[in-house]
C-alpha positions in Angstrom: -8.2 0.1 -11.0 -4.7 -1.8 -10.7 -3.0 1.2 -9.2 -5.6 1.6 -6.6 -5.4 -1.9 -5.7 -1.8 -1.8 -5.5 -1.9 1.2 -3.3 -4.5 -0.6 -1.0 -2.1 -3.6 -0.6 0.5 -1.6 0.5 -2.0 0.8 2.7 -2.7 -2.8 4.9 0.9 -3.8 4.8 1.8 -0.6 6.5 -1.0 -0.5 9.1 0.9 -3.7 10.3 4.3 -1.9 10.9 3.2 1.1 11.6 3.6 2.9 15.0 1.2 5.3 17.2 3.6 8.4 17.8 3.6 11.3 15.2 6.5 11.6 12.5 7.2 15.0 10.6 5.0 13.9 7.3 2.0 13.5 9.1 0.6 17.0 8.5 0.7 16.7 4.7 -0.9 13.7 4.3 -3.7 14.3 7.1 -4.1 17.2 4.7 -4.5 15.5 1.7 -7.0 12.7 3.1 -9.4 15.3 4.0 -9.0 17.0 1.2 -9.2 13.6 -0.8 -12.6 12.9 1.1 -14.1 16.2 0.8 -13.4 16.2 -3.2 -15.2 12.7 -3.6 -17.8 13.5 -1.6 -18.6 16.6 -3.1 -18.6 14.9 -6.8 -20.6 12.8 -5.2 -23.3 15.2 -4.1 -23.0 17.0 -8.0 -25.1 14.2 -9.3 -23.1 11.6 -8.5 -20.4 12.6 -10.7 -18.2 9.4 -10.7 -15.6 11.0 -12.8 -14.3 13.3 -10.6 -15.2 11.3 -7.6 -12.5 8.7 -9.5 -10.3 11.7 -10.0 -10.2 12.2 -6.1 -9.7 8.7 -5.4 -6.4 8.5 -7.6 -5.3 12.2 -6.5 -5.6 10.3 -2.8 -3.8 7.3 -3.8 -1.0 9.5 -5.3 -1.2 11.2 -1.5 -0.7 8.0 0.1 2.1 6.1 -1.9 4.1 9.2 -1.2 3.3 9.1 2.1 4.4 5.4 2.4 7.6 6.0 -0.1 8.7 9.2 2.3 7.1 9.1 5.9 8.6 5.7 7.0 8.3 5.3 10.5 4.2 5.3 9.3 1.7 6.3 12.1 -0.8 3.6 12.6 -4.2 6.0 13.0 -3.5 7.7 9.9 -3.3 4.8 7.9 -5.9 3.6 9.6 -8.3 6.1 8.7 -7.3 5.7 5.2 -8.1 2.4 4.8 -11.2 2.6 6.6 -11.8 5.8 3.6 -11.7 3.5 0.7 -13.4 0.6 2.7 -16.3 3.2 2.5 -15.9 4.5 -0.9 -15.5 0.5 -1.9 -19.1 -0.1 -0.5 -20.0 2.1 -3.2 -18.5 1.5 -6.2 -16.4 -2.4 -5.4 -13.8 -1.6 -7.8 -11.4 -2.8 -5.2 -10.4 -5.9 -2.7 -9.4 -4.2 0.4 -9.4 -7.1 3.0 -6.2 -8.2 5.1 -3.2 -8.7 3.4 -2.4 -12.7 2.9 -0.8 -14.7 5.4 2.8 -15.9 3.5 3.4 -19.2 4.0 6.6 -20.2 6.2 8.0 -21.4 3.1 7.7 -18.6 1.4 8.5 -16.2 4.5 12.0 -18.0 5.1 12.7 -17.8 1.0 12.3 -13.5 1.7 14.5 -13.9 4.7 17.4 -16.2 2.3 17.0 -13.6 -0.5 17.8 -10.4 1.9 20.8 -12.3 4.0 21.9 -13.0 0.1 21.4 -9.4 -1.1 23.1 -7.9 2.4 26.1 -10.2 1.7 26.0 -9.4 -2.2 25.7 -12.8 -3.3 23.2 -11.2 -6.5 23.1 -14.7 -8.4 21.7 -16.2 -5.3 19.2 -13.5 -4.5 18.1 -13.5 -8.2 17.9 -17.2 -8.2 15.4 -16.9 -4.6 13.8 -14.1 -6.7 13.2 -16.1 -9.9 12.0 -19.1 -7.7 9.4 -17.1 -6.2 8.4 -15.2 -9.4 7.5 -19.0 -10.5 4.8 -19.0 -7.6 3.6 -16.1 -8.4 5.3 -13.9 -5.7 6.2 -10.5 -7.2 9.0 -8.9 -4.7 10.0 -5.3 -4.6 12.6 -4.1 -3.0 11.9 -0.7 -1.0 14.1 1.6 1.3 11.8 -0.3 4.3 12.7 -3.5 3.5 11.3 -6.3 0.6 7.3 -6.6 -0.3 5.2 -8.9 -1.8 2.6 -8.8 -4.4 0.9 -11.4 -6.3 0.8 -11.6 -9.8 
């Protein structure tokens, strides 16, 4: 369940940078989504077999943290229509929260900013100290080829 809501997290992050023109992954994960749709909805129809309609809904959420980890510029419709998947499969079985991502406070917004300029000018004690100071609140903070995200705890 945690690794589904994880990969949902960062499935609404990305719709909110993502662009409209096609990049050179798109092909494979278009692939996979119908593929990941057709599995679960064929378990589905076998009796409502939730264990393999589970078993697609990880094998898609494999599909789509590569996609985010390798396809960066992301395009928007895709990721749209992969949220709006689970949304759908969520109706059914509400194992996950899939609603916007939260709003980061200012504070907390100009504390990511502090901690990159730190990092860029390889001041680590500082950007650990930012780092530790958010862990406190609760703000987990990973550091991606794309840029630093946010998780809650």
């Amino acid at each position: 369940r945690q690794r589904l809501q994880e990969m949902a997290g960062n499935l609404l992050r990305a719709v909110e940078e993502a662009k409209e023109e096609q990049g050179e992954k798109e092909d494979k994960f278009k692939e996979a989504l119908q593929e990941g749709r057709t599995r679960f909805v064929e378990a589905m129809d076998d009796d409502f077999n939730t264990a393999d309609a589970l078993g697609a809904l990880f094998e898609l959420a494999r599909s789509c943290n590569i996609y985010l980890k390798e396809a960066h510029p992301y395009n928007r419709g895709l990721l749209q229509e992969a949220v709006s998947f689970y949304r759908d499969v969520n109706d059914i079985f509400e194992i996950i929260d899939i609603s916007a991502p939260e709003a980061l406070d200012d504070h907390i917004n100009a504390l990511i900013a502090k901690r990159d300029e730190a990092r860029a000018a390889k001041n680590w004690a500082a950007a650990d100290q930012i780092r530790d100071q958010l862990l406190e609140q609760g703000i987990v903070l990973e550091d991606t080829p794309h840029g630093t995200r946010w998780k809650h705890r």
